[in-house]
N, C-alpha and C positions, 0 to 999 in steps of 0.2 A: 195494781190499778194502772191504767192508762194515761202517760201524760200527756197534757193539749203540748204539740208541737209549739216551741218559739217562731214566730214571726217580724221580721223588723217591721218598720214605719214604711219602709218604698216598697217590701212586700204586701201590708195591708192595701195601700195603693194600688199597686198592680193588680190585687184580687177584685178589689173595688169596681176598677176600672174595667178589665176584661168582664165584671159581671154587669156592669152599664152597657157596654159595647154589643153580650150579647143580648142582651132585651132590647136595642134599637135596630140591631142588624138581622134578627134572629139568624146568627153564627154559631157556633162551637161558644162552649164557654172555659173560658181558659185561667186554670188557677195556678200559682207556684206552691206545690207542695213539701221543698226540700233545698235548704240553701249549704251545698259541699264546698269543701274548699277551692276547689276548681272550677264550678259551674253553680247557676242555680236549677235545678229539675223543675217542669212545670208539667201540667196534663190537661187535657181536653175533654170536657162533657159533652156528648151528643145527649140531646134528648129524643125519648119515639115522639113519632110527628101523634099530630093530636088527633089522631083520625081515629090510632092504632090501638089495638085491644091488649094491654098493659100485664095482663095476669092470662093463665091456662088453665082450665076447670077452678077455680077460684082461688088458684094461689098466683100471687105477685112474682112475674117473668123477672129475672137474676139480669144483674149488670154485668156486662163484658168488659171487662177489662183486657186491652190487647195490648202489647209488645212488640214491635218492629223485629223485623232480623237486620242480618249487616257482619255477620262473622266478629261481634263485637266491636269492630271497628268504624262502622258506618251507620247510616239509617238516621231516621227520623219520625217520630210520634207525629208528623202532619203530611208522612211519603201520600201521592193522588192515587196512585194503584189499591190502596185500600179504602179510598174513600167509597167506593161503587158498594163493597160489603159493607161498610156501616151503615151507607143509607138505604142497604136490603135489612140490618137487624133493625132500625130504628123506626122502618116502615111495619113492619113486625112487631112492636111495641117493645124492642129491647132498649135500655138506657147503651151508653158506649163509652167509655173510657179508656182514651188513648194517652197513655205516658210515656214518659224519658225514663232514660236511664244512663246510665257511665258507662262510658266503652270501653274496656279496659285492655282493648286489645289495641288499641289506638296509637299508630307509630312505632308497633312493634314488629320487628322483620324476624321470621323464622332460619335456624342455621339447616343446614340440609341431612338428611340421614336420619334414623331412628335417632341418635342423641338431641338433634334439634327439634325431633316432635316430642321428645321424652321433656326434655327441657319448657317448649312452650305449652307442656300439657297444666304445667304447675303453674302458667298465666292465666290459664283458661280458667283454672279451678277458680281463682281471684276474680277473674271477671263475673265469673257466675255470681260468686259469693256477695261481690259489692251489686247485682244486678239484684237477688234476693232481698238484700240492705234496703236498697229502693223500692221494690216491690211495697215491702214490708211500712217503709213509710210512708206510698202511696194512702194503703189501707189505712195506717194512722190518722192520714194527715181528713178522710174520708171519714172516719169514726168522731173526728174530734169537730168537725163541722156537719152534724147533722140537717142543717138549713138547705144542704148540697142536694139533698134530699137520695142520697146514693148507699142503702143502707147497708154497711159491712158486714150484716151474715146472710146475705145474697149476692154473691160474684161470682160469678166462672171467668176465671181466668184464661185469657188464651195468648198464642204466640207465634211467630214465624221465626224456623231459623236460631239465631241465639237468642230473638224473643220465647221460643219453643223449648229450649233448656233451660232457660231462666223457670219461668211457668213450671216445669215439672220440677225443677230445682225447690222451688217454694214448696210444693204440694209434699215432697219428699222431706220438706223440713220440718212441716209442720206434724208427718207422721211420725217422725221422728223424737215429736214434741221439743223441735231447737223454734221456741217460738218467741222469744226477747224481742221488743218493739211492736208487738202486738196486739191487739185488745182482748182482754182477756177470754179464753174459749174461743177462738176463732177458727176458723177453716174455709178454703176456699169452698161454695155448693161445685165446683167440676172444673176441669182442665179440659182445653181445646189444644194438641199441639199438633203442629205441622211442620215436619221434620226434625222432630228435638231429640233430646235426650238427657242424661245426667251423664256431669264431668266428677271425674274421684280422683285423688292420687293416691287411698286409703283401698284398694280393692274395689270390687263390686257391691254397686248398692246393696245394700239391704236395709228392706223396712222393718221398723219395728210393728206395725200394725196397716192393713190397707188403708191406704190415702182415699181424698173423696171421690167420684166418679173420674175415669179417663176417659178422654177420647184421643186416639194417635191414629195421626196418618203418616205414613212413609215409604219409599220407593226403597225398591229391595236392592239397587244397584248404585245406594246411594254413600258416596266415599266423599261426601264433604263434614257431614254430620253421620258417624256410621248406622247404618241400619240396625246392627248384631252390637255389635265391641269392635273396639280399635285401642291398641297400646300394648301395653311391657310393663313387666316390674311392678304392679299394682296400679300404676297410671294408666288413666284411660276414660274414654267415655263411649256408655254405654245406652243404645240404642234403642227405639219402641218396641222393636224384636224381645230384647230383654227385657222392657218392662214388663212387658202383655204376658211372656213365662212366667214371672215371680205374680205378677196380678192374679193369671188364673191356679198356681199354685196357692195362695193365698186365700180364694176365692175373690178377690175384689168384683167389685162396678164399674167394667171398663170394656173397650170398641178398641179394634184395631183394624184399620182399614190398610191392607198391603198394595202397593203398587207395582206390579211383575214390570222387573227391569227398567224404572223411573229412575232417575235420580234427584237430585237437588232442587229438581222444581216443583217438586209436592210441598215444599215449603214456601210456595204462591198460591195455593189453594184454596186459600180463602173462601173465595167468589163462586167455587166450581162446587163447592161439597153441602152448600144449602142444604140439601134433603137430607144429608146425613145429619148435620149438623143439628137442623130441626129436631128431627126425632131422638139426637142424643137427649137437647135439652128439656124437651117435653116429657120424655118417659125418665132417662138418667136420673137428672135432676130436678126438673121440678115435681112430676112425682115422686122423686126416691123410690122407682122400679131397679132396683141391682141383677142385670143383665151380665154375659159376655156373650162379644162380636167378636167374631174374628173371621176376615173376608179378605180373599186372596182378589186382586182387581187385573183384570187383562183386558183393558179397552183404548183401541188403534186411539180412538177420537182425543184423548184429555190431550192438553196442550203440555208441551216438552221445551223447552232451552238447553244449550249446551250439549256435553259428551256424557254421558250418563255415567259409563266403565271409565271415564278421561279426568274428570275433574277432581281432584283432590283439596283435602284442607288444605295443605302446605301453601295453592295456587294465590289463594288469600293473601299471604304476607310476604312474596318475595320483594 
């Protein structure tokens, strides 16, 4: 069984308050879901504008849950570059749920050479791990206040970035059944990610059973977050290239949208991939139609940053 999270007396406050604040301002509605030793986590309710039609052939449209990126070290649950996509899903009748998470990459400098990325592979894996942590008490903290009205066996979760591995991290946890701190039977309805992956220092993923619906987009020229695999020695993390293999071996419910010679800015794509996005969640998951995509992309037009073949993780932490 499920326990109600503890909350202190300045937390109940807080919750109080930011839910005063947004019924006067119609704002974001902003809860603390999680108080660490370090920090306290808090997360943002968007609600669909009232206009918007709520459900698809008559089932109730899933909350999104997004993740920030930031190479674990950066970011923010309230960055403005994402607001323009929440108030496209919201206009759309999706609910929105933007959270925190720990960066646990934070103030740490990488040493140089395969031993310094072999070394801070075994940070990344911690970062991920404490990011899944939080996930996981997100949904808690959502299940244990029903009033939120945000119900936890409807969420797709999504992400950018090391929001992006975080997100597939979860999905791969829960296939896995590593599901402690979670309400009993749960599973995300689908993954949105945008330029993720899964970190190991244990080999290559493997699932014990297909996860729920994917969606992966990523640039094939992408050496921040690898596209394939990157590492040694059984450390590494591995890429939507890889997932999409073992999915369609598997047979799973999953899209893989490639991006010929992109790099690391397919994990800003938010805003760009509407249509796809749409029809993941309409057919994916909210029917539960189990499809595979798999779409190789070469168009001049999408917007680019940076050196594509140039950029590496390492660039992150010197």
């Amino acid at each position: 069984m499920m326990k109600r999270p503890f909350r202190s007396r300045a937390q109940r406050h807080l919750t109080l308050l930011a839910l005063f604040i947004s019924l006067c301002t119609s704002a974001q509605e902003t809860y603390c879901f999680a108080e660490r030793d370090t920090c306290a986590l808090f997360l943002d309710i968007f609600r669909p504008d009232s206009s918007a039609q709520t459900t698809f052939k008559g089932v109730a449209k899933p909350a999104i849950m997004f993740l920030f990126g930031g190479g674990f070290v950066t970011g923010s649950r309230s960055e403005s570059n994402v607001r323009g996509w929440f108030s496209r899903l919201t206009a759309n009748g999706y609910t929105v749920v933007a959270m925190d998470y720990r960066l646990g990459m934070k103030g740490y400098r990488m040493a140089k050479g395969l031993g310094g990325a072999l070394k801070a592979l075994d940070r990344f894996v911690l970062s991920q791990q404490i990011g899944v942590e939080d996930v996981f008490s997100a949904v808690s903290f959502l299940a244990a206040h029903p009033e939120l009205n945000v119900p936890p066996d409807n969420i797709v979760i999504s992400g950018s970035s090391a929001g992006a591995i975080i997100s597939l991290a979860c999905a791969y946890a829960i296939a896995n059944g590593q599901t402690e701190g979670l309400p009993d039977g749960f599973s995300f309805k689908g993954v949105m990610s945008f330029a993720g992956g899964i970190i190991s220092k244990k080999g290559a993923p493997k699932f014990t059973k297909a996860p729920c619906p994917l969606l992966l987009f990523h640039g094939t020229a992408d050496k921040i977050v690898a596209y394939d695999h990157f590492g040694a020695m059984g450390r590494g993390i591995w890429g939507s290239c890889y997932i999409a293999k073992k999915m369609k071996k598997m047979g799973g419910n999953y899209s893989i949208w490639r991006f010929q010679d992109h790099g690391h800015d397919v994990a800003s794509y938010m805003p760009v991939m509407w249509d796809i996005e749409k029809g993941f969640l309409e057919k994916n998951v909210i029917q539960g139609i189990p499809c595979q995509v798999d779409a190789l992309v070469d168009d001049p037009s999408l917007p680019t940053w940076g050196s594509p073949r140039k950029d590496k993780t390492a660039d992150l932490y010197q």
